[in-house]
Backbone as numpy.savetxt, mean C-alpha at the origin, in Angstrom:
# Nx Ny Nz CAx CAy CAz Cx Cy Cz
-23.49 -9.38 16.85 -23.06 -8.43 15.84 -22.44 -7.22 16.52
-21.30 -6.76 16.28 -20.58 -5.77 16.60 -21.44 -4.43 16.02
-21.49 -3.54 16.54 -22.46 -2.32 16.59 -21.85 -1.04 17.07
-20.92 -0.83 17.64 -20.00 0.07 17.89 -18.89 0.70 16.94
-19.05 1.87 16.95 -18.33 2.50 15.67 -16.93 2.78 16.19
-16.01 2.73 15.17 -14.59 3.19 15.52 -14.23 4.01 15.22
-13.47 4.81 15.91 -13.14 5.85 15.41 -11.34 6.22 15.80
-11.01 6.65 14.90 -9.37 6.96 14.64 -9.05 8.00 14.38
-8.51 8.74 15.14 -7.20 9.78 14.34 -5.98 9.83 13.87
-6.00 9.86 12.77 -5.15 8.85 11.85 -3.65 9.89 12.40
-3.83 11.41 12.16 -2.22 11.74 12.91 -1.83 11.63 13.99
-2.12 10.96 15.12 -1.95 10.72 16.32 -1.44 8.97 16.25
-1.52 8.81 15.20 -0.91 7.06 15.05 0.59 7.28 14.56
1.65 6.16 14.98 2.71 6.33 14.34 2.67 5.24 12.97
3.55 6.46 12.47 3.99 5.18 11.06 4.94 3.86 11.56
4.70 3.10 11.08 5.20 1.60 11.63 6.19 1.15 10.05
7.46 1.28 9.99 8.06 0.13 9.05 7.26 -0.86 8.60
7.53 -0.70 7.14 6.62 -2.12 6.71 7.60 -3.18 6.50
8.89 -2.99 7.51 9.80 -4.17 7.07 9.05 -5.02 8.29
8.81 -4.74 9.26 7.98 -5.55 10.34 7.17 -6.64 9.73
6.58 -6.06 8.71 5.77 -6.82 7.92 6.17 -7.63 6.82
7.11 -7.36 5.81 6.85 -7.63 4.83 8.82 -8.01 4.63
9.33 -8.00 5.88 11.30 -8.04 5.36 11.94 -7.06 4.72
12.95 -7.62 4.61 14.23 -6.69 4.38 13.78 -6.18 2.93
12.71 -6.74 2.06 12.63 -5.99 1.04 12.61 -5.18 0.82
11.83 -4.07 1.78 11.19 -2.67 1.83 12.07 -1.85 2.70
13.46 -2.58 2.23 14.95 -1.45 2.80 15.60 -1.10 1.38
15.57 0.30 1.39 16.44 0.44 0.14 18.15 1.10 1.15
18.91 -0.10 0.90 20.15 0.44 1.48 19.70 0.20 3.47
19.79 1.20 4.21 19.48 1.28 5.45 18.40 1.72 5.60
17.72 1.89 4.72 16.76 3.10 4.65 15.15 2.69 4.49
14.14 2.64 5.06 13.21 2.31 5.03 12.13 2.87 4.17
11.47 2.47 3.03 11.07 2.64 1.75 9.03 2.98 1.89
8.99 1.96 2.81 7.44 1.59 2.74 6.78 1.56 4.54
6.02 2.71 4.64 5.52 2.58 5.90 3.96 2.53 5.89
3.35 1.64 7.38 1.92 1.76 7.23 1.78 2.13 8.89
0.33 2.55 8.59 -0.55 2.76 9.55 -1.78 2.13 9.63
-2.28 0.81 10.89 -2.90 -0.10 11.10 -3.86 0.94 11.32
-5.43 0.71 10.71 -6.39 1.69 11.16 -7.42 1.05 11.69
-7.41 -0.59 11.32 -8.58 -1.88 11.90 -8.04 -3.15 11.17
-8.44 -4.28 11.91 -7.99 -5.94 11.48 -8.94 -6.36 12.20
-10.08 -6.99 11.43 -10.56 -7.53 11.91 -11.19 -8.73 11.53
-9.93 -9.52 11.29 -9.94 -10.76 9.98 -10.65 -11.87 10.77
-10.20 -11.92 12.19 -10.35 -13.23 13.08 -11.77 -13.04 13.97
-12.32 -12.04 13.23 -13.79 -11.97 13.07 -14.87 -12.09 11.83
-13.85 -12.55 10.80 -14.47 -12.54 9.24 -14.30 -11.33 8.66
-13.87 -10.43 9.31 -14.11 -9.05 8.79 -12.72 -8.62 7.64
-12.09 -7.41 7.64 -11.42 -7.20 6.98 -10.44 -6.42 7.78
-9.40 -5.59 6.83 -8.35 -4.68 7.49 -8.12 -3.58 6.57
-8.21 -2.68 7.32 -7.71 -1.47 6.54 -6.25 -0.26 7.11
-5.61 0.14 6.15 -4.67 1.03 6.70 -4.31 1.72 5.60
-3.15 2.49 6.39 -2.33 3.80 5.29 -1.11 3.12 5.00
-1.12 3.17 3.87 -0.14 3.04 3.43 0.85 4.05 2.57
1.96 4.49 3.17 3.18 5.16 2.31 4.40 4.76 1.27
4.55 5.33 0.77 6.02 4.93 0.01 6.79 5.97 -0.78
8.05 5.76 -0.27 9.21 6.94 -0.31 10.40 6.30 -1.16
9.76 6.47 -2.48 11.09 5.56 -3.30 12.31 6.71 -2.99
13.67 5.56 -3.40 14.47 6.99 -3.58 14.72 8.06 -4.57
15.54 8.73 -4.24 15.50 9.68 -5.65 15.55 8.78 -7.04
15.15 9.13 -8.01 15.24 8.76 -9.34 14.98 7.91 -9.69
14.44 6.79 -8.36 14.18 5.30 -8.62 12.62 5.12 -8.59
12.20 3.92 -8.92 10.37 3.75 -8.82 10.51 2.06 -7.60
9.76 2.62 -6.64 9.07 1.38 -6.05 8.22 0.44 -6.78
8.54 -1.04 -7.07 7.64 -2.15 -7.69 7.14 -2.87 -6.36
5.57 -2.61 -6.83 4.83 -4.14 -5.84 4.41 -4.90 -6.46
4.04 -6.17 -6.27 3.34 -7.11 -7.22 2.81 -7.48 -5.86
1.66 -8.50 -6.22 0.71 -8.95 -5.02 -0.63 -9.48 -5.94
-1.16 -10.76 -5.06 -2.26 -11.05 -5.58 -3.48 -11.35 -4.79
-4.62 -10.08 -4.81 -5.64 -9.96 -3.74 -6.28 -11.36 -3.30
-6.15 -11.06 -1.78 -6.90 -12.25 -1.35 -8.02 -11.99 -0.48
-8.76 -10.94 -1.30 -9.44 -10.59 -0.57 -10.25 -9.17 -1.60
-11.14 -8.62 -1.49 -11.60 -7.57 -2.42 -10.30 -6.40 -1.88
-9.96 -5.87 -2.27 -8.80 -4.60 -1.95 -9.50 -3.13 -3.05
-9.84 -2.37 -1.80 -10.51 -1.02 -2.57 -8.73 -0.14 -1.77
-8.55 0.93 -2.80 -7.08 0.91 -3.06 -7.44 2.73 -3.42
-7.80 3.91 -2.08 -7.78 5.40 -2.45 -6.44 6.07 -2.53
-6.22 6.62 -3.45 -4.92 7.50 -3.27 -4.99 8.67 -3.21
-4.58 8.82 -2.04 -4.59 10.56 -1.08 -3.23 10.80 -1.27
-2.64 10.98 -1.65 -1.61 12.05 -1.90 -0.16 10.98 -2.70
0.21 11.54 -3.99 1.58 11.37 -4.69 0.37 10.62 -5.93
0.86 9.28 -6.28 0.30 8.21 -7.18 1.04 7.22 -7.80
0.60 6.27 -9.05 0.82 5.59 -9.57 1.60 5.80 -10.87
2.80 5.00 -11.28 3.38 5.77 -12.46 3.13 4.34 -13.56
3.99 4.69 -14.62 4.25 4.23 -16.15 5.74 3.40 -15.43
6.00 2.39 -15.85 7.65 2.51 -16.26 8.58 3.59 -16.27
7.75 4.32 -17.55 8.75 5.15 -17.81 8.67 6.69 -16.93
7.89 6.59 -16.07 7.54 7.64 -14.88 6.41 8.64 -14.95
6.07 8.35 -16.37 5.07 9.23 -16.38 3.73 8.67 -15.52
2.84 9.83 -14.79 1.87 9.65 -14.27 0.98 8.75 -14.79
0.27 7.51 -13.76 -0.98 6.81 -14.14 -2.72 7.00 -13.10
-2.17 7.04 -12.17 -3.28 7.75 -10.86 -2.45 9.17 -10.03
-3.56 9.38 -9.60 -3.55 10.61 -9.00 -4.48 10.28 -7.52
-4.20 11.47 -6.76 -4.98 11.86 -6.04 -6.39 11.58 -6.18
-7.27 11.48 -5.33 -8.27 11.06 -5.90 -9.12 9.79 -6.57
-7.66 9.05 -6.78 -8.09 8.17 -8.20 -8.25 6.61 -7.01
-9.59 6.10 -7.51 -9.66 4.85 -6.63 -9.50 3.10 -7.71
-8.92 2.49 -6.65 -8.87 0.97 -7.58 -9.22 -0.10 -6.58
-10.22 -0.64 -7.47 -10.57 -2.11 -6.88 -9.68 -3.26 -7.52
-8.99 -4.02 -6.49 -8.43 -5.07 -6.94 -9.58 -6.21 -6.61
-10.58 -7.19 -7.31 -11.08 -8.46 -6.84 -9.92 -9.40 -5.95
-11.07 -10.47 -5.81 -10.04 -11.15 -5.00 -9.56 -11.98 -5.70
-8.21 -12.68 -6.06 -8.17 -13.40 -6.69 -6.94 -12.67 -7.47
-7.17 -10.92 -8.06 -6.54 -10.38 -9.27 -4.83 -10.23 -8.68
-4.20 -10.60 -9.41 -2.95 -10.64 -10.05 -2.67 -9.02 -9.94
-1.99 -8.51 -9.63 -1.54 -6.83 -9.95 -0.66 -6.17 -9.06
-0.39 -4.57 -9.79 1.26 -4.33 -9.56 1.28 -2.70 -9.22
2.01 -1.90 -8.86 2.03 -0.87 -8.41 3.72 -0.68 -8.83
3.56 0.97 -9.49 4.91 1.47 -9.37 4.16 3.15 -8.72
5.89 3.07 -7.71 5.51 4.66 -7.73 6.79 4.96 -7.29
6.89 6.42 -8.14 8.52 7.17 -8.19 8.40 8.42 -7.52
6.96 8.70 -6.90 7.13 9.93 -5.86 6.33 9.43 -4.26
6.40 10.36 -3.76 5.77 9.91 -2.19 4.69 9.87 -2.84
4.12 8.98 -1.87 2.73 8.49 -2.00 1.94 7.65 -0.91
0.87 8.27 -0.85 0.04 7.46 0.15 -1.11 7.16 -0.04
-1.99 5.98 0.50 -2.94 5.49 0.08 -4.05 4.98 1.28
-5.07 5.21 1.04 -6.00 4.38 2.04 -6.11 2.67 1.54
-5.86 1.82 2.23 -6.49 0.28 1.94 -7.52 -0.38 2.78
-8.59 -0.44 1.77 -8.97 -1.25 3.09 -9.33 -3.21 2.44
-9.32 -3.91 2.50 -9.80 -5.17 2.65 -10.49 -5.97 2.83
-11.64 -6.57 2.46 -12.48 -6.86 2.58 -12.72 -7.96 3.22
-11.47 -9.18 3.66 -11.09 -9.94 4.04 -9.83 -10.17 4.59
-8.73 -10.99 4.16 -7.13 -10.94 4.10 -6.98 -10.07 3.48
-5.36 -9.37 3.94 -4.89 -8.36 2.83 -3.87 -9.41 2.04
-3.50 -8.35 0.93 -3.02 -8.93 -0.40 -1.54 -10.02 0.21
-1.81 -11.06 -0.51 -0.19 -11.75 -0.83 1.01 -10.69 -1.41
1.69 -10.48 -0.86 2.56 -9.66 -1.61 3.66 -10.70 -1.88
4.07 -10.64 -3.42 5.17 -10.84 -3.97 6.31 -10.87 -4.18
6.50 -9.50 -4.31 7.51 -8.41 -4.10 7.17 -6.79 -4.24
8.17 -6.43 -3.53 8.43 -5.45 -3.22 9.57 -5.10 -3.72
10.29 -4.31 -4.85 11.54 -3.79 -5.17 12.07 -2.64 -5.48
13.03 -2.17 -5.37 13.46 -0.73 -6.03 14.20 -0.92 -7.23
13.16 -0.61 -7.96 14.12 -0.25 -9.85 14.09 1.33 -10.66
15.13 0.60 -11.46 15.56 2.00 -12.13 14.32 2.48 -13.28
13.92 3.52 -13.55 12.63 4.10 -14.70 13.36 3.53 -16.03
12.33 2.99 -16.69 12.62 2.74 -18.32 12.64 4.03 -19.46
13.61 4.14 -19.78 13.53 6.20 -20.23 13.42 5.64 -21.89
């Protein structure tokens, strides 16, 4: 049993493109939309993974994720949040979400935003990733 604690300083890590990860989806134009920061993986021990995750839609537009947990996904949002379609606010700061494993679900967000993830297992299947226009 692993017994040693980890410890991170999360501003001393660089943000990493999540096109590394995830393709050309998470380019709006040249421009890179979605960045993370690896904070632990420790799948190929049974364990889980956790990181930061950002996202910088562009102006006037909303970032769509879809994804379906494969794994429990506890989901904190430290700074920007979750919107409506139509842009109005749905989370905040503060505001935490458990995805089960298994659940089907979606994320928009039309301002910066960042999030803690962590995983309880695999992280999520992602779907897609897109940039669309707000439903007014």
């Amino acid at each position: 049993m692993e017994t040693d604690a980890v410890f991170i300083r999360t501003p001393d890590i660089d943000w990493t493109p999540a096109s590394s990860i995830y393709g050309e989806s998470v380019l709006y134009g040249d421009r890179e939309i979605v960045f993370v920061k690896q904070l632990t993986n420790r799948i190929e021990k049974g364990k889980g993974v956790a990181y930061l995750i950002k996202f910088l839609p562009p102006e006037g537009k909303m970032i769509r994720t879809v994804a379906v947990a494969r794994s429990d996904e506890h989901v904190y949002i430290l700074e920007g949040g979750h919107c409506y379609r139509n842009g109005e606010r749905r989370f905040f700061p503060g505001d935490y979400v458990l995805n089960p494993e298994g659940h089907p679900h979606a994320a928009l967000v039309n301002i910066e935003t960042t999030a803690l993830v962590i995983c309880t297992g695999k992280a999520d299947e992602m779907k897609e990733i897109t940039v669309i226009e707000p439903k007014t």
